[in-house]
DOVONU-205770 format. One record per residue (C-alpha): residue in three letters; y, z, x; residue number from 0. Coordinates in steps of 0.02 Angstrom, whole numbers, always signed. Layout:
<sevexs>
<sevex><residu>ala</residu><v>Y</v><w>Z</w><u>X</u><num>NUM</num></sevex>
...
</sevexs>
This chain:
<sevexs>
<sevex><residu>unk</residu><v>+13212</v><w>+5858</w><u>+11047</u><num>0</num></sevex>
<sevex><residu>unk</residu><v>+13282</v><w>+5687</w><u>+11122</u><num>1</num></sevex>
<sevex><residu>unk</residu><v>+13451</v><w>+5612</w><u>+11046</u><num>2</num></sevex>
<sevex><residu>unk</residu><v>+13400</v><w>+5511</w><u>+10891</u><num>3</num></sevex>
<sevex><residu>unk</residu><v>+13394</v><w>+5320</w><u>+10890</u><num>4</num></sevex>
<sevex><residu>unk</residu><v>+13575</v><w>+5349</w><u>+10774</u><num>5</num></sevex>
<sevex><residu>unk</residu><v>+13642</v><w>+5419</w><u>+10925</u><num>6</num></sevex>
<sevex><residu>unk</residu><v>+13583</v><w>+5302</w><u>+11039</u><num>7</num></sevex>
<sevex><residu>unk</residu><v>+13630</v><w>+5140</w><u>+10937</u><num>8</num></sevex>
<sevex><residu>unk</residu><v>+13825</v><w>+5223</w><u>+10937</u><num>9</num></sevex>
<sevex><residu>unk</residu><v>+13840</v><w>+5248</w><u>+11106</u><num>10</num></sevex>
<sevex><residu>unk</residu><v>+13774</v><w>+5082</w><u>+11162</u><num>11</num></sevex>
<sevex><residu>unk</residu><v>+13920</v><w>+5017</w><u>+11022</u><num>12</num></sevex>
<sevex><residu>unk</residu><v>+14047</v><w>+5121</w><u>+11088</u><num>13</num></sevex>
<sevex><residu>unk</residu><v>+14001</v><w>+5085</w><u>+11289</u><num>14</num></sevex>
<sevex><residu>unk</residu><v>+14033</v><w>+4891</w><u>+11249</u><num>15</num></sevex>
<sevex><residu>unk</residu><v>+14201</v><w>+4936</w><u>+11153</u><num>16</num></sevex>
<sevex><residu>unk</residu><v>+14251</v><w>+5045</w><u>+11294</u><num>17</num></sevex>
<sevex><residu>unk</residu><v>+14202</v><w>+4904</w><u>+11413</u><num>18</num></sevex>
<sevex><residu>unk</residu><v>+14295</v><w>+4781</w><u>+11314</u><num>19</num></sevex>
<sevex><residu>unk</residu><v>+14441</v><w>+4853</w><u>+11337</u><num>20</num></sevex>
<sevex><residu>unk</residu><v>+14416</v><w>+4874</w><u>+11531</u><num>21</num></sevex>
<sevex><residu>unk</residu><v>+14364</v><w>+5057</w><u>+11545</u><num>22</num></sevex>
<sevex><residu>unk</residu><v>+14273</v><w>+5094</w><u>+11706</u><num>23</num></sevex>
<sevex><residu>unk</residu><v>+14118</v><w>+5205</w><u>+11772</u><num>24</num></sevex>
<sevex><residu>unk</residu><v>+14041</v><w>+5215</w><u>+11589</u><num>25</num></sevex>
<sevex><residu>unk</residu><v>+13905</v><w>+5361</w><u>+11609</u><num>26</num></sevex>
<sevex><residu>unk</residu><v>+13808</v><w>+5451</w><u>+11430</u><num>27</num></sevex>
<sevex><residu>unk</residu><v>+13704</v><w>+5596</w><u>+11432</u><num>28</num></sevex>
<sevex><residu>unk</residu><v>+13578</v><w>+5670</w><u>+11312</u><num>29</num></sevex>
<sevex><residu>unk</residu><v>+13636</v><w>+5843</w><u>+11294</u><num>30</num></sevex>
<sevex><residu>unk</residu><v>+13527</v><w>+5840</w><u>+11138</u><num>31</num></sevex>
<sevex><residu>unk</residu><v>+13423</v><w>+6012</w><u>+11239</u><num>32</num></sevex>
<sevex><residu>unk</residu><v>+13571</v><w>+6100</w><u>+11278</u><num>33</num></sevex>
<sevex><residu>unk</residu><v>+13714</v><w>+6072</w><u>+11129</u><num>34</num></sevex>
<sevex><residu>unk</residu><v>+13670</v><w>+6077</w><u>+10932</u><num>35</num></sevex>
<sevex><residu>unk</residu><v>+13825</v><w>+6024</w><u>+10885</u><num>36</num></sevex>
<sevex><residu>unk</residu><v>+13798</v><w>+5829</w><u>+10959</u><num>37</num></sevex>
<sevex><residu>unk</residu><v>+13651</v><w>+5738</w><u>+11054</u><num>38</num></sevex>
<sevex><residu>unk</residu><v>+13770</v><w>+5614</w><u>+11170</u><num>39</num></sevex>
<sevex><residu>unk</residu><v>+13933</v><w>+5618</w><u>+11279</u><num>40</num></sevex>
<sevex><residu>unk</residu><v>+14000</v><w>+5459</w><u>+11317</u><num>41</num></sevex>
<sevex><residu>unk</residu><v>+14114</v><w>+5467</w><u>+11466</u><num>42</num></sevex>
<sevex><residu>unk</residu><v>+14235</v><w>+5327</w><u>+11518</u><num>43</num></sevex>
<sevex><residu>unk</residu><v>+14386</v><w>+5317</w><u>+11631</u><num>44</num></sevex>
<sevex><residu>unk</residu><v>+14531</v><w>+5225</w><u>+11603</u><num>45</num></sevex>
<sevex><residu>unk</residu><v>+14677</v><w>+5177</w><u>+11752</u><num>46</num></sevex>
<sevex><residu>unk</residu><v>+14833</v><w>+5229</w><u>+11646</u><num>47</num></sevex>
<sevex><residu>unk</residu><v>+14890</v><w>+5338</w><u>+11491</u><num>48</num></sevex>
<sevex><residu>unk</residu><v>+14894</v><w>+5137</w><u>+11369</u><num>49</num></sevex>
<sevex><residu>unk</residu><v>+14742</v><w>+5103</w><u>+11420</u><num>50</num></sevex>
<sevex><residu>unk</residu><v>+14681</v><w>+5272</w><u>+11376</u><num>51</num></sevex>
<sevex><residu>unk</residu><v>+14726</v><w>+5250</w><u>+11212</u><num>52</num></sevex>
<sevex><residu>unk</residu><v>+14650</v><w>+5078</w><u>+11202</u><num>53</num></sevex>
<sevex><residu>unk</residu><v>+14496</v><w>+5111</w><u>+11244</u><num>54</num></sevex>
<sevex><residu>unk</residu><v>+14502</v><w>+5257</w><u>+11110</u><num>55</num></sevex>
<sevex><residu>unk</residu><v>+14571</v><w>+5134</w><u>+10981</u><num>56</num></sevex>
<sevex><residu>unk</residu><v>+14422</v><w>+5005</w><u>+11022</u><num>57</num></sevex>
<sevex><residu>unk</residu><v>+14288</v><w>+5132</w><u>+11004</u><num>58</num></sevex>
<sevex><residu>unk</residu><v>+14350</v><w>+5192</w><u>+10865</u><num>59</num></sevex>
<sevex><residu>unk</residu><v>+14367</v><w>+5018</w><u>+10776</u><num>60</num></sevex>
<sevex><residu>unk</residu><v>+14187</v><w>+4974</w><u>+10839</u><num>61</num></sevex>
<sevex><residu>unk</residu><v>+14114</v><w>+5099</w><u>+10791</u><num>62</num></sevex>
<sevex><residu>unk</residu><v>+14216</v><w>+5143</w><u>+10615</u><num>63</num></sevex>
<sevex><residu>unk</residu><v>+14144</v><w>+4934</w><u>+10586</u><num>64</num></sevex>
<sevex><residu>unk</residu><v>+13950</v><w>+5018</w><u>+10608</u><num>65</num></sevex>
<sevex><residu>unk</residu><v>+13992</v><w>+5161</w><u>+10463</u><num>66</num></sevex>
<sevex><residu>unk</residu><v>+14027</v><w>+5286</w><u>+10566</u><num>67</num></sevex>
<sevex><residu>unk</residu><v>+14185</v><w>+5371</w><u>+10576</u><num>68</num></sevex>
<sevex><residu>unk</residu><v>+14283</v><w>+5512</w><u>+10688</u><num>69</num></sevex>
<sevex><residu>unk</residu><v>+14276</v><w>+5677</w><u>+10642</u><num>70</num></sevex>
<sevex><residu>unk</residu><v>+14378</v><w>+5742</w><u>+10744</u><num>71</num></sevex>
<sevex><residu>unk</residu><v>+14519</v><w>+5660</w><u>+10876</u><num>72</num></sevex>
<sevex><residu>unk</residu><v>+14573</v><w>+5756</w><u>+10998</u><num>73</num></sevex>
<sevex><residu>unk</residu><v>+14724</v><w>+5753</w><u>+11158</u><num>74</num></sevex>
<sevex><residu>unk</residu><v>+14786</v><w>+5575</w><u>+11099</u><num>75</num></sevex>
<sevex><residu>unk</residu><v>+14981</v><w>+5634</w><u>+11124</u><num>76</num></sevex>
<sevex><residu>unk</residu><v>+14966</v><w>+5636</w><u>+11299</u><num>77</num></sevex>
<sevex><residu>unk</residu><v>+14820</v><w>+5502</w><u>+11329</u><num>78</num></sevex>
<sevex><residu>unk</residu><v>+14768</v><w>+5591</w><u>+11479</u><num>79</num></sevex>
<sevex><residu>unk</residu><v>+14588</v><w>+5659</w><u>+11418</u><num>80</num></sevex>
<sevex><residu>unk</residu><v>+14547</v><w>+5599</w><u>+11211</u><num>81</num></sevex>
<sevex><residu>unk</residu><v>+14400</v><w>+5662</w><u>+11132</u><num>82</num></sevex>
<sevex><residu>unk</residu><v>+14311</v><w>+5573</w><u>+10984</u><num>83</num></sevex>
<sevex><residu>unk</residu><v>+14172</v><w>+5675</w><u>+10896</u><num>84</num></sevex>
<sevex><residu>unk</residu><v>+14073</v><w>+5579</w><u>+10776</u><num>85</num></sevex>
<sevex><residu>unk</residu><v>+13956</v><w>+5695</w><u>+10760</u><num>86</num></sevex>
<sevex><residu>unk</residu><v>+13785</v><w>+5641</w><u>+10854</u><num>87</num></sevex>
<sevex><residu>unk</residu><v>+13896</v><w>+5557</w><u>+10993</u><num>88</num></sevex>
<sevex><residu>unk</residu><v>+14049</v><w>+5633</w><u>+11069</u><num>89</num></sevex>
<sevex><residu>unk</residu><v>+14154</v><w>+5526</w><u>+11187</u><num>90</num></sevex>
<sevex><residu>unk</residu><v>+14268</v><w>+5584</w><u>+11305</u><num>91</num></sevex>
<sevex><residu>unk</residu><v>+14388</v><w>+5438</w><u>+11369</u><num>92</num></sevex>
<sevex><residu>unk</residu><v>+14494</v><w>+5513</w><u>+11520</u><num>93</num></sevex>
<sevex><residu>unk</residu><v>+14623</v><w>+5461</w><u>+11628</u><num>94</num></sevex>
<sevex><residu>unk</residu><v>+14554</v><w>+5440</w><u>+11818</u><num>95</num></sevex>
<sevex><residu>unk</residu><v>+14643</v><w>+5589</w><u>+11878</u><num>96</num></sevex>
<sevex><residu>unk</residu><v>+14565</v><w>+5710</w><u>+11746</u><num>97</num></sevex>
<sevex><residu>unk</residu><v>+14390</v><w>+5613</w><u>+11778</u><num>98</num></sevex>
<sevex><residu>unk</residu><v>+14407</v><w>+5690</w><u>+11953</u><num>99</num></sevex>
<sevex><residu>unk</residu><v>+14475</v><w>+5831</w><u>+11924</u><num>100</num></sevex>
<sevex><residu>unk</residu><v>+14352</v><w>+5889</w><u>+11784</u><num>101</num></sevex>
<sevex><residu>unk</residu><v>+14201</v><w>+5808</w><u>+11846</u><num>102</num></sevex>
<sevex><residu>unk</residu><v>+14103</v><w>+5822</w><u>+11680</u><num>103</num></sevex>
<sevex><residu>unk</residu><v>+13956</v><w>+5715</w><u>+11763</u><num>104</num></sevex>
<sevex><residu>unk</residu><v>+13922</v><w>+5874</w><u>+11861</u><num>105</num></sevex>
<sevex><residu>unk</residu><v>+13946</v><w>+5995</w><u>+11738</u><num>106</num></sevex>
<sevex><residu>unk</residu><v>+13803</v><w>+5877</w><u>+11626</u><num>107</num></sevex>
<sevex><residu>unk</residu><v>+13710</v><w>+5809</w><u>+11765</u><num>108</num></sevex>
<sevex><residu>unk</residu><v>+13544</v><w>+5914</w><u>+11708</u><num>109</num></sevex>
<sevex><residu>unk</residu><v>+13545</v><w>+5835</w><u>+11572</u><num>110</num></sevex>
<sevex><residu>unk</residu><v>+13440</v><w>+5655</w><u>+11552</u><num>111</num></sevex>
<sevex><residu>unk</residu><v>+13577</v><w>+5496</w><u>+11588</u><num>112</num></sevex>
<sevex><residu>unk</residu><v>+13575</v><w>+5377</w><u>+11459</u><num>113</num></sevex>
<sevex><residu>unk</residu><v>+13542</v><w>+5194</w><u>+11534</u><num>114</num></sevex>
<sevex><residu>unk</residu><v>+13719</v><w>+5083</w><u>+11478</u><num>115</num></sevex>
<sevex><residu>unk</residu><v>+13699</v><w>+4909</w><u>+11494</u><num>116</num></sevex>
<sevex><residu>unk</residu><v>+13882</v><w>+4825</w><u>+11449</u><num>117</num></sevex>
<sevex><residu>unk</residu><v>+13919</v><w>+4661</w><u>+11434</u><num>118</num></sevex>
<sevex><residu>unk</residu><v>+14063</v><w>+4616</w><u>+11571</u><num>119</num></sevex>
<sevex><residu>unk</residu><v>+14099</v><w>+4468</w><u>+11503</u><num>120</num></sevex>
<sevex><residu>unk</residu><v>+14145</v><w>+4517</w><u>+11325</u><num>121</num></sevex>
</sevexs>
């Protein structure tokens, strides 16, 4: 069973938010095979602890504007690795150190990629 299409539609929103506020190597998964608890991970990088936390705040937003809201919110006190699970899409906005440290691209890397296409410009 694939992610469905609600999945899909809130990860491309939260990929442009996290974009939008200048997050880095954006990659998404279908996990949909492996996990039922969500279908997607979202996984962006951010250069510092504030722009952790902005990227988190601009998904959020984005996606709380689409009627979907955060079930859970997770390490935002230290803004090093936060996790927001809105239930068919988790996303996982982490610090560039913990990125490559905890390489969850290779942990999830049987898993289908989700193609991202972000607007730069935005």
């Amino acid at each position: 069973m694939a992610a469905t299409d609600q999945a899909l539609h809130l990860t491309h929103l939260a990929a442009q938010a996290a974009a939008d506020k200048l997050a880095t190597d954006l990659v998404a998964f279908d996990v949909s095979e492996r996990l039922a608890l969500t279908d997607v991970f979202l996984i962006a990088s951010a250069s510092n602890e504030r722009q952790v936390s902005a990227v988190v705040d601009g998904v959020e937003e984005a996606l709380h504007r689409n009627g979907a809201r955060a079930l859970r919110r997770e390490g935002d006190r230290e803004a090093r690795w936060v996790l927001l699970d809105f239930g068919d899409l988790v996303v996982h906005v982490q610090h560039v150190e913990e990125r490559q440290l905890y390489a969850l691209e290779r942990l999830w890397r049987d898993c289908p990629a989700i193609a991202l296409s972000v607007d730069d410009a935005a």
